[in-house]
N, C-alpha and C positions, 0 to 999 in steps of 0.2 A: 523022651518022646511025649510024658505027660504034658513039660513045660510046653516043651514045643506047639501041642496044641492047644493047651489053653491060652496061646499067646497070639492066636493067628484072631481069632473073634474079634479081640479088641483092634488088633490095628484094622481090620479090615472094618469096623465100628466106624472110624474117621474119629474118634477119640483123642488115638494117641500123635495121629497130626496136628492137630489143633491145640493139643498138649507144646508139641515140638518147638511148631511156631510161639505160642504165647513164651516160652522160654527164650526163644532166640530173642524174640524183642523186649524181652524186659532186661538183658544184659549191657545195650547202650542207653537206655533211661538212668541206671544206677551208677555209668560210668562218667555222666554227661552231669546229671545233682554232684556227684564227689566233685568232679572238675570246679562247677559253680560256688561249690560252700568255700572250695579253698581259694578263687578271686581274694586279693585285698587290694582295700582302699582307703584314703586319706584324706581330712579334713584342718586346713589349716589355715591362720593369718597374717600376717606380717607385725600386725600391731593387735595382739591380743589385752593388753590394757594401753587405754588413753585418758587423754584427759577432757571434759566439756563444759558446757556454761547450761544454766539453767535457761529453757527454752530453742536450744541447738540439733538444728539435723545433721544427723553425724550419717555420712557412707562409707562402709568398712568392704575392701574387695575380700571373699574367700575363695583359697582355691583348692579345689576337689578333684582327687590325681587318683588311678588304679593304673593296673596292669593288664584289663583285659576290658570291652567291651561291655559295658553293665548297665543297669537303670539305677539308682541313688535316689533315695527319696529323701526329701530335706524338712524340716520344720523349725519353728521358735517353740522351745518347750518352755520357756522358764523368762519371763520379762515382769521387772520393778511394778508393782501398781503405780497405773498410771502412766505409764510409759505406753508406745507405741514401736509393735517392731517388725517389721516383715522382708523375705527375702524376695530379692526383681533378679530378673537377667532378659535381656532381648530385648527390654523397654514392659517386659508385664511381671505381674507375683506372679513366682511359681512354687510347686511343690515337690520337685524331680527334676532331676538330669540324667543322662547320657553320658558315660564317662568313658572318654579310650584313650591308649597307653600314647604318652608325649604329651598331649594338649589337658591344658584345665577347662569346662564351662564358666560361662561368663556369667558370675552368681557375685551379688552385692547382699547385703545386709544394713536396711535403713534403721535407722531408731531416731527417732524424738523425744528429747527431756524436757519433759515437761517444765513449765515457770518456776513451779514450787517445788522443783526437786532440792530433795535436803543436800548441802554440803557432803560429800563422803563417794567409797566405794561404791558400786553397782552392777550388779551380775546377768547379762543374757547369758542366755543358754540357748547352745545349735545343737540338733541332732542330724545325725544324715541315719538311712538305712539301710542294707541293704544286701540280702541272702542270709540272714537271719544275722550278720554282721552289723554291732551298732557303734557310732563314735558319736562323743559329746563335744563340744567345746567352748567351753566358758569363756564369755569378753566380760572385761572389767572396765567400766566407764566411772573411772574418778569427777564428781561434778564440783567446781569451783566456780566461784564468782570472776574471777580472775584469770582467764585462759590466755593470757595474751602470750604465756611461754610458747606457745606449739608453734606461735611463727617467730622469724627473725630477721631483722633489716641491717646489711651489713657493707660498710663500704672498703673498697682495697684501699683507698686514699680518701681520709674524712676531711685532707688539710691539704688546697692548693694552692699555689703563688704564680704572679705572672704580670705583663702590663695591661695597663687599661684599657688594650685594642685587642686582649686575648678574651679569647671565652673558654670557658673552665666547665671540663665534663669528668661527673664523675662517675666512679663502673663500683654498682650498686648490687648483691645480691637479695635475693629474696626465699629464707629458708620454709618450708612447709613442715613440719614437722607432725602435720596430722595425720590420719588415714584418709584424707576427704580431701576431691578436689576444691580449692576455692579461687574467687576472683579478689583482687583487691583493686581499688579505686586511686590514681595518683594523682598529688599534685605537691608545689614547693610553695614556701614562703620563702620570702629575703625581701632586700634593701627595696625600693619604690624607683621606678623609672628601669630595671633590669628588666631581662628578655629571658625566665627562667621557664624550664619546661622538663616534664618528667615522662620518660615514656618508656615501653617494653625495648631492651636492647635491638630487638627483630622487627622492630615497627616506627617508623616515622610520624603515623597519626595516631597510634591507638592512645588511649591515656586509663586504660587498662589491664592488669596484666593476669593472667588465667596461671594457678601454679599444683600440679596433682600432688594429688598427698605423697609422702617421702622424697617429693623432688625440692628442687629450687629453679629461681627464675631469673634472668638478668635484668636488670635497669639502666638506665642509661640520665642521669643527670645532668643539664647544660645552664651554665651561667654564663650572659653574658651583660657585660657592664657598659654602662655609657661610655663612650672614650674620653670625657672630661671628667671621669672619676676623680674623686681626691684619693691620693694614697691613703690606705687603710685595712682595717683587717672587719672583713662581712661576715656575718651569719646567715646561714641558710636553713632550714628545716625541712627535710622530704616525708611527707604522710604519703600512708600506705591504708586505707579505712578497707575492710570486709572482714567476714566472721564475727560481724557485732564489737569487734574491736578498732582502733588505729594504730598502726605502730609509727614513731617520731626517732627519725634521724639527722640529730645535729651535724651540718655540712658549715665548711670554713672556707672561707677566701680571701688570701691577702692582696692587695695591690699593690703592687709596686712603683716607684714615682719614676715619670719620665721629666725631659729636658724638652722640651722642643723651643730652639730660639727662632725669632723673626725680628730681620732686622728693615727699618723702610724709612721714606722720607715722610716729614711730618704731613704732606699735603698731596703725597700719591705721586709728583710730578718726579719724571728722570731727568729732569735738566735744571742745569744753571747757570747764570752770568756773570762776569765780572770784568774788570780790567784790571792790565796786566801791570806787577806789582803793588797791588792793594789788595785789602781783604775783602770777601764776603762774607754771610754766614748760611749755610744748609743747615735748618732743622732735622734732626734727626729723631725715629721713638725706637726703644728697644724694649722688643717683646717678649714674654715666655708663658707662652702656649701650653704648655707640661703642665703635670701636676707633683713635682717635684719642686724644690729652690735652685734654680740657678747658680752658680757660686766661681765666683774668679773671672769674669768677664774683661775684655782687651779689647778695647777698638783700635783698629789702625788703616791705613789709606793706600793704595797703592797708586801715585801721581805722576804726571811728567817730571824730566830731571828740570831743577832750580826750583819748583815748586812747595810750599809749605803749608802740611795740615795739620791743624793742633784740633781736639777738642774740651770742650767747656760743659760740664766744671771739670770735668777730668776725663783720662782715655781709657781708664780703669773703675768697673763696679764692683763692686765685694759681693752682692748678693740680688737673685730676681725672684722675688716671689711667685709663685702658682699664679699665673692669669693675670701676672701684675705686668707693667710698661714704666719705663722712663726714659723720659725727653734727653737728649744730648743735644749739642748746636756743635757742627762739624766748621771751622773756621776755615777758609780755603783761600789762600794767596798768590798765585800765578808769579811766575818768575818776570822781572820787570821788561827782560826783553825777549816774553811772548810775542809772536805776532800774532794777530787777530784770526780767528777762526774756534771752531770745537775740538775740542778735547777729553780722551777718557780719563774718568774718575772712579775708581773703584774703591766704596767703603766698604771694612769688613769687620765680623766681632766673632771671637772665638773663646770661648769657655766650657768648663762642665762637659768636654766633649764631642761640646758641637759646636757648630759654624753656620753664620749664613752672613752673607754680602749683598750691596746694593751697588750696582752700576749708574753712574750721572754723566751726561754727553754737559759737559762744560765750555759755553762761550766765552771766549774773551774776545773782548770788545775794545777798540781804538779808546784814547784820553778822549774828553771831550773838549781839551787845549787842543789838542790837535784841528780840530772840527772850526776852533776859531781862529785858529795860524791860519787854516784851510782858506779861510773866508778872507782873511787881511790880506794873501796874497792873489788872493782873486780880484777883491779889491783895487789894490795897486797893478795888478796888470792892467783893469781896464781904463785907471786915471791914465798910464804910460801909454795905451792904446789911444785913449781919445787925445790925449797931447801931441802924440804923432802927425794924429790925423791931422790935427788942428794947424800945424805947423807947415805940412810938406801940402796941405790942399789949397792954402794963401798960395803957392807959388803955380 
């Protein structure tokens, strides 16, 4: 009974309500901080040491992973004298992210080596913050004079062969091996009077090629050669110049020789005349066009029957030089008892594989005994005529 009423005072006080309350809500405050301290989170890079040149801006992506909805506050605690280093995302510095479970924030890491950075090892330091939760992560920037390792210029085929009406492409990778995207600049050297050009495998005009750090890039190299090339074996070289360096990749080309014969009359004409059973002579020149040697060459005729073609100095060459010509004289004799009119002639030369022929429409032409029998018997007809007359017109 005592309790009982010294217990009514206070609640009817409005005390012990406000007591009530304040308990009831301070139970989700202390459940809701537990929840938050036990979030984790992560800070990590793909290439946490690299290698750079003295005077290089290097962009490192980091990515920053939890499991629940959080703020992250990020900083550079620790950078080289004289270095410069700050974290961007979205195109500005920032000092904080927003982190939710599956996706990273778009957070880069710039630094700048300065010119006179020493040869050797070099340490940034990241921190992230965040619920009384800290992580560091050290990048190590090895600085060298000599950075040209981190990229690589690579062909599937450095050596290719072909004729000298072929054009020659070759399939070119291009390794990045840094953290950073870079562009490189292309172009080829080779032989003088070629049609040579370097370009992104995806691009018909660029003649640059954009390649993100840990990827690679395709190339596309094309050679092509006058068609009177000599047989021979060409060099090529594809530069690739960005990141303060060039990289050089020796390219090869062999040529291989062709034939090409042509065979024609000395003076362009497709005809010619003669009379029947005596000789004429057709000049002939035989050409090779190629840039190989010709080898084993045969002229021969195909004529009417009784006919005879011989050539001079012979119907056999042994050898035709690249670009070179020699004269033949084709002899053609008509069988004696042609009759007068044209006729086909067909010369032909066959060697090394190939073939080419010359067609001639050949006149033969009457004696020119004939022409003056012709005239003695005209003659005597019209002495026989005028004695006639002379004769039978007295009577």
């Amino acid at each position: 009974m005592v309790a009982r009423a010294g217990l009514r005072p206070w609640v009817r006080s409005g005390r012990f309500t406000r007591a009530l309350l304040a308990g009831l809500l301070a139970v989700p405050l202390v459940v809701l901080g537990g929840a938050r301290s036990a979030a984790a989170y992560d800070m990590t890079t793909n290439y946490p040491a690299v290698r750079v040149g003295p005077g290089e801006r290097t962009e490192m992506k980091l990515d920053i992973s939890s499991d629940t909805i959080q703020r992250v506050n990020l900083s550079v605690v620790s950078v080289p004298n004289g270095w410069d280093a700050r974290l961007t995302g979205g195109g500005f510095e920032i000092h904080a992210v927003y982190t939710r479970p599956g996706t990273n924030p778009d957070v880069t890491l710039e630094v700048r080596v300065p010119d006179d950075a020493p040869e050797g090892p070099h340490q940034v330091l990241v921190r992230a913050e965040s619920g009384g939760q800290v992580v560091e992560m050290p990048v190590i920037f090895d600085v060298a004079d000599d950075v040209t390792g981190a990229f690589e210029l690579t062909a599937q085929f450095a050596q290719l062969q072909g004729k000298p009406t072929d054009t020659f492409n070759f399939d070119v990778t291009l390794n990045n091996n840094s953290p950073r995207q870079v562009a490189f600049a292309l172009s080829v050297d080779g032989p003088p009077n070629w049609s040579l050009t370097a370009q992104p495998s995806a691009s018909t005009q660029a003649s640059t090629i954009t390649v993100e750090g840990g990827e690679s890039g395709s190339i596309r190299v094309s050679a092509n050669p006058p068609d009177d090339v000599p047989a021979g074996t060409y060099d090529l070289v594809l530069h690739a110049t960005g990141a303060g360096s060039t990289l050089d990749l020796p390219l090869q080309v062999t040529v291989q020789g062709t034939v090409d014969l042509e065979l024609t009359t000395a003076d362009g004409r497709l005809n010619a005349k003669g009379h029947a059973g005596k000789t004429s002579a057709i000049p002939l020149v035989v050409r090779n066009k190629g840039s190989a040697p010709l080898q084993g060459l045969t002229l021969s005729a195909s004529s009417p029957s009784g006919w005879d073609v011989t050539f001079e100095p012979s119907s056999s060459i042994s050898v035709v030089g690249p670009g070179e010509t020699v004269n033949v004289t084709a002899r053609v004799r008509p069988d004696g008892d042609s009759v007068a009119g044209d006729y086909d002639l067909t010369i032909r030369g066959s060697g090394g594989g190939e073939n080419a022929s010359v067609a001639v429409r050949y006149a033969v032409e009457t004696s020119s005994w004939w022409g003056v029998i012709g005239v003695i018997v005209i003659a005597l007809a019209v002495v026989v005529l005028l004695g006639v007359f002379r004769r039978f017109g007295r009577r």
